[in-house]
N, C-alpha and C positions, 0 to 999 in steps of 0.2 A: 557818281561816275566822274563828274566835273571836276570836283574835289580832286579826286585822288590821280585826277591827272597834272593839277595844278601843283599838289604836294607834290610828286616826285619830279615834278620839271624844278621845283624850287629845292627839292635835297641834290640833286644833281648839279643843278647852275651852283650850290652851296659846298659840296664836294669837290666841284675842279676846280673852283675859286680860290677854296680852301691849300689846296694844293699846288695851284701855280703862285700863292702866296708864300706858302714856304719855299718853294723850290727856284723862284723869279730869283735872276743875278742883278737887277736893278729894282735900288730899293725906292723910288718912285711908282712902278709897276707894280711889284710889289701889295706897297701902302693902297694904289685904285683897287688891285685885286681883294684887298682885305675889304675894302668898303663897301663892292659888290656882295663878300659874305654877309656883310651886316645888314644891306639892304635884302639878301634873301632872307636871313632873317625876322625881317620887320614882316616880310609878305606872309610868313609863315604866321605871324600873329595877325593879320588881317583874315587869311584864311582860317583861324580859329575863333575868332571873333573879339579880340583884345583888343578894339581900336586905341585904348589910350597907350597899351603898350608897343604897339605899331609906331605911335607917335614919338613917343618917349625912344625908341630904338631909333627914331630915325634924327629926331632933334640933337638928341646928346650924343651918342654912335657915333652914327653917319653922318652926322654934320660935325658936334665939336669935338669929339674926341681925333676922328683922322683930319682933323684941321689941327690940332696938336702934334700930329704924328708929322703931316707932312711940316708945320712948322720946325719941327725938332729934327728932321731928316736933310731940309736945306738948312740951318744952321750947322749942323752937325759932319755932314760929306757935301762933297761932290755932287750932284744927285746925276750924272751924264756919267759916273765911272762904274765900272763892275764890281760887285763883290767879290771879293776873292777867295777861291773855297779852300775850307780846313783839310787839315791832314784826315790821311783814312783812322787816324789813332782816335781821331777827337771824333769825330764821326759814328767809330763803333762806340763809343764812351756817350755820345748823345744817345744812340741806340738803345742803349742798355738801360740807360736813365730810365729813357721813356718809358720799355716795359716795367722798371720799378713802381715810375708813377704810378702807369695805368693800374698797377695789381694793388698799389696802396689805395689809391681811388673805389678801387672793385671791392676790398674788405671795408673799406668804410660803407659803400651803398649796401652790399649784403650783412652789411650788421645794424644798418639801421632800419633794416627792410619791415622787421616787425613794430620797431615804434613807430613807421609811417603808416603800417596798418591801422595801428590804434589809432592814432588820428584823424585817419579815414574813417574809423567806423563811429568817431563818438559824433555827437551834432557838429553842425558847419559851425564858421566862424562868422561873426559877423563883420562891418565892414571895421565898427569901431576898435574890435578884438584884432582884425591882420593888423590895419595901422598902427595900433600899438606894439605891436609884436616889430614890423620895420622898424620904427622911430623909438621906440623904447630903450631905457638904458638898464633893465631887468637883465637878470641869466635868459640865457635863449634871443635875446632882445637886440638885435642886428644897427643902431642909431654906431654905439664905437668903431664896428668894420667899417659902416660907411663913410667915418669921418677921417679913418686913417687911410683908405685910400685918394681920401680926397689931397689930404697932404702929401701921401705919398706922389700923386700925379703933378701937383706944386715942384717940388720938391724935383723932379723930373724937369721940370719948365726952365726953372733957375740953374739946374746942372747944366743943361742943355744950351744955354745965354753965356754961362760962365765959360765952358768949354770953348764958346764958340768967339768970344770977344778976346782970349787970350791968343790967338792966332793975329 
């Protein structure tokens, strides 16, 4: 009963978060409201019982990642000026994206639906089997994604310095 009071105070606080994040005309407010999502986030892995992902969410998240964002946000504007909103053109053109995404999203999970069964059903994994599977540089083997986001996020840092010293 505890539980499922605690989950939906935390998809709730995570939902208007979520929303006055995109919809905030100051992107300081903004960047706090995102952090609140991530700390609802982390609580949701508490209440699940993940503590190291709890941890891990709130270390790199909630801590360095929106310490990137707000640094790339003061070098980058203003952070005291408004956003200023697009045309109703570009707005419906966001709109339409988004249901693309979602529905390319939705044929991807409904077409993986059955090889996640089979996965579910054969024996578990063990600890040394996931970690290899994250850090791995095999097909299936997730170490490349990680490493190119990490440069991709570099790569954000340095744009963000450059942009901001040519002024």
């Amino acid at each position: 009963m505890i539980t499922s009071i605690i989950f939906y105070t935390l998809a709730a606080v995570i939902a208007v978060f979520s929303v006055l994040a995109v919809t905030s005309q100051r992107l300081i407010r903004s960047a706090t409201f995102l952090l609140f999502v991530l700390l609802g986030a982390a609580g949701l892995y508490v209440l699940l019982g993940y503590y190291y992902l709890f941890a891990v969410q709130t270390v790199v998240y909630a801590g360095g990642i929106m310490v990137l964002f707000i640094f790339a946000i003061l070098l980058t504007h203003k952070p005291s000026e408004k956003i200023a909103k697009e045309p109703l053109k570009k707005r419906f053109l966001a709109l339409f994206l988004s249901f693309v995404g979602i529905a390319f999203c939705g044929g991807i999970i409904v077409s993986s639906v059955k090889r996640i069964s089979l996965l579910a059903s054969s024996e578990s994994l063990s600890p040394q089997a996931l970690g290899l599977t994250l850090m791995g540089t095999d097909k299936y083997q997730y170490l490349l994604p990680f490493e190119l986001i990490s440069v991709l996020l570099l790569a954000c840092i340095v744009g963000a310095i450059m942009i901001a010293r040519k002024r």
